[in-house]
N, C-alpha and C positions, 0 to 999 in steps of 0.2 A: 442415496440420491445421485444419479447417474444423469439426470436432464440438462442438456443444455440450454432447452427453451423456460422461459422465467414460469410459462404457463404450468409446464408438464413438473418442472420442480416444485411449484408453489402447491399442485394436488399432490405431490408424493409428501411435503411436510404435514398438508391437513391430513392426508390416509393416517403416517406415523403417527401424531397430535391424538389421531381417533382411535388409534389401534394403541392407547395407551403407552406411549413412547413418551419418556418425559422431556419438557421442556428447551431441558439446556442439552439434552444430546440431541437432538435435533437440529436446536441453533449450529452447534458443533459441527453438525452432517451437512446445515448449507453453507458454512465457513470452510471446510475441505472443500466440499464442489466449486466455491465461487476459485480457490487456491487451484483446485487441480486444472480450471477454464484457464486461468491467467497463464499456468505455468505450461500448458500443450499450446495455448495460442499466442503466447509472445514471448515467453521464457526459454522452451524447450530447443529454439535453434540457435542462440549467443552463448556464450563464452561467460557465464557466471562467476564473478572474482567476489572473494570477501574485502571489504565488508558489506554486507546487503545492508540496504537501508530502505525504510519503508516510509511513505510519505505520502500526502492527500488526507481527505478524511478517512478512504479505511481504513488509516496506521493506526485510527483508533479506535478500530474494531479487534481488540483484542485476540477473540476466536478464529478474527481471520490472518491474523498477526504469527498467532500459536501456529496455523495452519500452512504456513506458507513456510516455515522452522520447520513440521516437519517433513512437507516435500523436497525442502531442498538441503536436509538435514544440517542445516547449519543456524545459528542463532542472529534473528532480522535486531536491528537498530532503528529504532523509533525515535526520533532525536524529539527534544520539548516544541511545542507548537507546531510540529509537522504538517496539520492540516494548513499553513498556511504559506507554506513553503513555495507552493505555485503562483500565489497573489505575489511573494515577494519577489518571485524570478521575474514573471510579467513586471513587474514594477520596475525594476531593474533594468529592464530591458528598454522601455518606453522613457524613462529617465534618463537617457545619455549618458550614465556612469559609469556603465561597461567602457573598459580601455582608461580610466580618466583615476588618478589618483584621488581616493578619500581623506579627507581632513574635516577635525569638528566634529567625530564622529564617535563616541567613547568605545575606544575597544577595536576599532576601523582604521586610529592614525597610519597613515602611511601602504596604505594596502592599496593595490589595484584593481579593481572589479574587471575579471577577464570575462571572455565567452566561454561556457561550456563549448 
């Protein structure tokens, strides 16, 4: 699956799908493509440091989790509730607590919420 358009990719899964390609190597074939889009369009010009960390809802897309390990042959970190990781930075943000010492907060005493 080489398309970058979702149109041109989605007949080459049904082609596969009809030309008797099973299921999950397929799923697999659009989990590289969506990896290999991500990594030529916004990966491939920074300075990559371990440890990766994958976060939003695809972190738990598994296949595209797998996929992303092995273009950048190193093993991604999907921390526990990652899909929510963006509600919580917006939150954060819009909260005033960036700069401002936490307290009351089990696990948080004493910590200060910086700005990335």
């Amino acid at each position: 699956m080489n398309a970058y358009c979702i149109v041109f990719g989605l007949q080459d899964l049904v082609a596969a799908l009809a030309a008797g390609a099973r299921p999950e190597d397929v799923a697999a074939a659009a989990c590289h493509s969506v990896a290999e889009q991500v990594f030529e369009q916004q990966l491939q010009e920074i300075d990559i440091r371990e440890p990766i960390i994958e976060v939003g809802s695809t972190s738990l897309i598994k296949g595209l989790v797998k996929a992303m390990e092995d273009i950048l042959l190193t093993k991604v970190i999907v921390p526990p509730y990652s899909q929510y990781i963006g509600a919580v930075g917006a939150a954060l943000m819009v909260s005033g607590l960036i700069g401002k010492e936490i307290s009351g907060i089990v696990g948080y005493a004493g910590m200060v919420m910086e700005a990335a």
